[in-house]
BALOTI-591338 format. One record per residue (C-alpha): residue number from 1; x, y, z. Coordinates in steps of 0.25 Angstrom, whole numbers. Layout:
N
(NUM,(X,Y,Z)),
...
//
This chain:
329
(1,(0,0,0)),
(2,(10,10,-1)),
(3,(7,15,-12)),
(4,(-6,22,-6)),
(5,(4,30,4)),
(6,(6,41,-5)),
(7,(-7,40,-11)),
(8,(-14,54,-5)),
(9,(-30,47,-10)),
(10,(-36,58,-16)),
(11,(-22,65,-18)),
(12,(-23,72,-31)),
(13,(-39,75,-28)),
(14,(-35,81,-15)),
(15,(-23,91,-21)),
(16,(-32,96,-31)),
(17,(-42,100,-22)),
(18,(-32,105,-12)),
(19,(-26,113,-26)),
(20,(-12,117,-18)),
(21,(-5,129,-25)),
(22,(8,136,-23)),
(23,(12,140,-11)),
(24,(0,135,-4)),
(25,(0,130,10)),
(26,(-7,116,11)),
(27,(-11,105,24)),
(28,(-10,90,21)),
(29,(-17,87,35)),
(30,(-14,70,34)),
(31,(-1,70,27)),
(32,(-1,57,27)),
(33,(9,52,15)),
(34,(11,66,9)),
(35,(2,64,-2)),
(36,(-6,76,-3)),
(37,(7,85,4)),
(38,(15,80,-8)),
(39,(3,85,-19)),
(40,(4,98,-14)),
(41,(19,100,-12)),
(42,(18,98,-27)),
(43,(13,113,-27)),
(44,(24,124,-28)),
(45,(26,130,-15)),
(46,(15,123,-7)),
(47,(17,121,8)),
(48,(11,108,16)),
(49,(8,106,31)),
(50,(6,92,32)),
(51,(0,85,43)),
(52,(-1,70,49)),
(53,(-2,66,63)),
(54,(4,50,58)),
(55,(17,54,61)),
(56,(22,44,51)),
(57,(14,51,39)),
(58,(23,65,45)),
(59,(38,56,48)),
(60,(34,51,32)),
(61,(33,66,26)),
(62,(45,71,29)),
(63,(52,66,14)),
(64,(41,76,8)),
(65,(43,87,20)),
(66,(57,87,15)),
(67,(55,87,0)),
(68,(45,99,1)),
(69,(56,108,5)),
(70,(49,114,17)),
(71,(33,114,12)),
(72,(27,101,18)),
(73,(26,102,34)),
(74,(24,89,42)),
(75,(16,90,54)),
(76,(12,79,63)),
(77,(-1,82,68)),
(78,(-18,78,66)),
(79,(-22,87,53)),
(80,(-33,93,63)),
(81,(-22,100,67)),
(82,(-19,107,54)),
(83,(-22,121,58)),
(84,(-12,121,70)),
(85,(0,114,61)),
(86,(-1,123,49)),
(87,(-3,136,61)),
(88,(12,129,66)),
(89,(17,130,53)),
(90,(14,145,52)),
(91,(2,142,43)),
(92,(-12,148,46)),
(93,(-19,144,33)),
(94,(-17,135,23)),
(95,(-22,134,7)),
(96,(-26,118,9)),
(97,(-28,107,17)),
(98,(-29,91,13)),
(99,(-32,80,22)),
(100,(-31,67,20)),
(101,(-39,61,31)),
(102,(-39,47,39)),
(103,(-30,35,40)),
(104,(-18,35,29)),
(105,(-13,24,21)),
(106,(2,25,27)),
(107,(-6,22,40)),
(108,(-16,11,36)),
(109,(-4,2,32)),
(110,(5,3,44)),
(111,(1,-8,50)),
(112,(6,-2,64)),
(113,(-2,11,64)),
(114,(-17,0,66)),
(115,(-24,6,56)),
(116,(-28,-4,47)),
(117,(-34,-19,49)),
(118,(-29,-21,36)),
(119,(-15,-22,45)),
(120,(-11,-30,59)),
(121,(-6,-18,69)),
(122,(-8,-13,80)),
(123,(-23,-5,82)),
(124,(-16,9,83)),
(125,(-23,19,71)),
(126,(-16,31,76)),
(127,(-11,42,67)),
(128,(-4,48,76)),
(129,(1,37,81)),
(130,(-2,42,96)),
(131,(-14,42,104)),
(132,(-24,30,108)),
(133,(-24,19,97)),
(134,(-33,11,91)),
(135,(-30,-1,101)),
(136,(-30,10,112)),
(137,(-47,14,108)),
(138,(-50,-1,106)),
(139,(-46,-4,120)),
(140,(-53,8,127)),
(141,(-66,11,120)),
(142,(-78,6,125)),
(143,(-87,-2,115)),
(144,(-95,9,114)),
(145,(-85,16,111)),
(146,(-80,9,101)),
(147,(-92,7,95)),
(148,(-93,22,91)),
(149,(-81,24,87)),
(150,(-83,13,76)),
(151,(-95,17,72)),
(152,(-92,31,70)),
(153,(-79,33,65)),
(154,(-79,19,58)),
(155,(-94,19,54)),
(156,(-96,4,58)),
(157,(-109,-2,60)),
(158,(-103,-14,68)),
(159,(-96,-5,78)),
(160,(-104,-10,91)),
(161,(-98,-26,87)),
(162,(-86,-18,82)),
(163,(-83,-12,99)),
(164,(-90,-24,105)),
(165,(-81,-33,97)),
(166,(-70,-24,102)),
(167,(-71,-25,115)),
(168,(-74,-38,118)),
(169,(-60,-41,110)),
(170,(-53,-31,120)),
(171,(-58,-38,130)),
(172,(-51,-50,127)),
(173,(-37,-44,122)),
(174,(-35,-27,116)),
(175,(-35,-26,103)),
(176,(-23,-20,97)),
(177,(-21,-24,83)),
(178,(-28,-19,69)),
(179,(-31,-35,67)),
(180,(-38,-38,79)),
(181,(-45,-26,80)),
(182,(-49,-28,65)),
(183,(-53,-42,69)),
(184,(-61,-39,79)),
(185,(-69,-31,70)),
(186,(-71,-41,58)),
(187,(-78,-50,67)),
(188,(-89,-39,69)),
(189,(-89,-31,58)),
(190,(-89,-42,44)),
(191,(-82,-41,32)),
(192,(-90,-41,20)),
(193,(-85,-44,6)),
(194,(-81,-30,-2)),
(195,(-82,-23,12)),
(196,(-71,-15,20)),
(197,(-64,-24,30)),
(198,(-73,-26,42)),
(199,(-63,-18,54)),
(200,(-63,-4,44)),
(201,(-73,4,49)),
(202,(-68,2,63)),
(203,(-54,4,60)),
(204,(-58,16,55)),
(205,(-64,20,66)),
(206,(-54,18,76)),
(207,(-44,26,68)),
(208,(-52,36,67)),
(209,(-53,37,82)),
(210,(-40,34,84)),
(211,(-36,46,76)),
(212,(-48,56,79)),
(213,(-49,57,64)),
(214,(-63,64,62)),
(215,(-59,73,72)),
(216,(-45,77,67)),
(217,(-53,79,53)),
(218,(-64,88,58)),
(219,(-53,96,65)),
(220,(-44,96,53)),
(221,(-54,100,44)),
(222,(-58,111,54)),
(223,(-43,114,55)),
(224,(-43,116,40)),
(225,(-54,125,39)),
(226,(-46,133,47)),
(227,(-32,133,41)),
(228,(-36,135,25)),
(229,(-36,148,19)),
(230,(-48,152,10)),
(231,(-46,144,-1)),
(232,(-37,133,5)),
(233,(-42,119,2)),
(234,(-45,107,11)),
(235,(-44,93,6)),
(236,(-50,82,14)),
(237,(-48,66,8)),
(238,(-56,56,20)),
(239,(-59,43,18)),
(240,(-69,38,26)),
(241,(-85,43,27)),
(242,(-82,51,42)),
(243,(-70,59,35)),
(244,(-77,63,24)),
(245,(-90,66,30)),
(246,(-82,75,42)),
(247,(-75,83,30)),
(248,(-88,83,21)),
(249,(-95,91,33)),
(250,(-85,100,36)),
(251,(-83,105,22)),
(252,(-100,105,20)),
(253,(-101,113,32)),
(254,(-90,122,28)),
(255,(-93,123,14)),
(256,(-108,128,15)),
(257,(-113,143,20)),
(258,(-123,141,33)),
(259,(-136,147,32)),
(260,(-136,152,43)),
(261,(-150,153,51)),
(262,(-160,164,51)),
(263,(-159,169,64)),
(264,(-141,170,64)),
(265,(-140,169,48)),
(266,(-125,176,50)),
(267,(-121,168,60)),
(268,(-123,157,57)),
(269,(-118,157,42)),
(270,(-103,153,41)),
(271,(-98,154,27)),
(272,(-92,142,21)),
(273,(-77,140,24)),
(274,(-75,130,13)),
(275,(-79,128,-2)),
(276,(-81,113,-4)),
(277,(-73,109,-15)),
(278,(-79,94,-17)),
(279,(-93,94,-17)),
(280,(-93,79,-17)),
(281,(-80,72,-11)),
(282,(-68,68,-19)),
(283,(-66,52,-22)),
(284,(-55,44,-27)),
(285,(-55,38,-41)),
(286,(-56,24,-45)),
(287,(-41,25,-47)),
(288,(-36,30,-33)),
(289,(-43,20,-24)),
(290,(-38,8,-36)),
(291,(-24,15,-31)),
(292,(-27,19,-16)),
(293,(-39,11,-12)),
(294,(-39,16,2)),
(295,(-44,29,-7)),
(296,(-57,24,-9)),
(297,(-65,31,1)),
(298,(-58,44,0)),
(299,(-67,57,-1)),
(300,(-59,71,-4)),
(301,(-66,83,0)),
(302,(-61,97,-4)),
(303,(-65,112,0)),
(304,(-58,127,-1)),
(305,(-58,136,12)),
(306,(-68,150,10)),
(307,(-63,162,17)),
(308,(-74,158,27)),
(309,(-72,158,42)),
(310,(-69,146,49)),
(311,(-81,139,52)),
(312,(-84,134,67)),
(313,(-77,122,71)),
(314,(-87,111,72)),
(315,(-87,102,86)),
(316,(-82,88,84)),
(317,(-91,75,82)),
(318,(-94,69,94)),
(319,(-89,54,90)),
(320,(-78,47,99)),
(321,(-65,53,102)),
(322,(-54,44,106)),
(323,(-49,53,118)),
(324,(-64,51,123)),
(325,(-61,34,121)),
(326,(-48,33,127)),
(327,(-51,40,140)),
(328,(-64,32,142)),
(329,(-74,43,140)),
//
């Protein structure tokens, strides 16, 4: 599979809408591989901050650091962060911004960062390679517990045998490797001929836990808002259902003039802070998933920053939140 390493899925689409130009000042948010921060560097005089909290994706970048003579910065961070890296760097606005969000190819096949079922490892899923694992939730949620976190980040109907399978196996011996987890799982939820392997959804699920992924994207995206000048682009590639539906929302409520009400009509309209770009999302050809099929699912959604004010940051979704798990509340 290493061929798909330094496959940016949706590469080329992605640059276009981004439309870098000389001189401009561009975030890749999930650095990952460099795909997209090469693209770009392929403009005269362009400048990139680029981002990953993998710290392996940012130790792997410094062969293009060097041959960009001085215009890709590396930062170890989470892209939610994005407005406080480029402010570090001196930066207060930027022309674009490109995310690439979720788990990455480099990390679904280490076998011993736990992300995949597909490989025996141990049941870790960080991407920042620090903080509670996998293992770490499986062993300290309730069932309850982890009946809402597969179902709602995972979207799996099974989730109640999924936990009550779980813990009646923690109960007998902890469950630390991808294999027993996945397992575990295959004899609740069944494999169907055609149909994605049995332990997906809830390996999905507890990475995204893990990692506090939909948060770090409705912050990120927030962050973004923030951080483009008028006429700066955002670029978001996600890969599942919950992504895309997070980034679709934001950009339809930031996209649309309010109406206001009768009795505060002024007040209450806000002015759109972005101009959609991609009335319906972009998809992969036939040709890219033959290629990369991990691309398959992939969704690009573009839109242009307005000289509109920043709109009101919208509270969080109340779903489970790992710090909430792992001190027992």
């Amino acid at each position: 599979m290493t061929a798909a390493r330094h496959i940016s899925v949706l590469g080329r689409e992605a640059v276009d809408y981004l439309a870098p130009r000389a001189g401009g000042i561009y975030v890749d948010a999930t650095f990952g591989a460099g795909g997209y921060s090469r693209a770009i560097l392929d403009v005269a005089g362009t400048r990139v901050i680029g981002i990953d909290r993998d710290r392996t994706a940012v130790l792997g970048g410094f062969d293009l650091v060097d041959r960009s003579n001085g215009r890709l910065t590396l930062v170890e961070d989470r892209f939610s962060e994005l407005g406080e890296v480029c402010a570090a760097q001196g930066i207060d606005a930027v022309d674009g911004v490109v995310m690439d969000v979720g788990v990455s190819s480099m990390q679904l096949d280490q076998a011993e960062r736990g992300f995949s079922f597909r490989l025996d490892g141990p049941l870790d899923m960080r991407m920042a390679q620090h903080g509670p694992t996998a293992a770490d939730v499986i062993a300290k949620a309730s069932e309850s517990e982890l009946a809402n976190i597969i179902y709602i980040f995972g979207e799996e109907r099974h989730s109640r045998g999924v936990a009550r399978a779980i813990v009646a196996a923690r109960k007998n011996a902890p469950i630390t490797t991808t294999q027993g987890l996945a397992e575990i799982v295959a004899k609740v939820v069944r494999a169907k001929p055609n149909e994605i392997h049995p332990a997906t959804r809830t390996f999905q699920a507890l990475r995204i836990f893990v990692n506090e992924e939909l948060d770090e994207l409705h912050l990120a995206l927030t962050s973004a808002e923030r951080v483009l000048k008028p006429g700066g682009r955002l670029v978001v590639v996600s890969f599942h259902s919950l992504e895309d539906r997070i980034v679709k929302n934001f950009l339809a409520e930031r996209g649309k003039v309010s109406g206001g009400s009768r009795h505060l009509p002024e007040v209450a309209q806000s002015a759109p802070s972005f101009q959609i770009l991609t009335k319906r999302p972009v998809t992969p050809g036939e040709a890219e998933i033959a290629a990369n099929p991990r691309a398959r699912s992939a969704k690009l959604r573009a839109a242009e920053r307005t000289a509109a004010p920043v709109h009101k940051i919208d509270a969080l979704p109340s779903w489970p939140r790992l710090s909430d798990v792992m001190k027992g509340g």
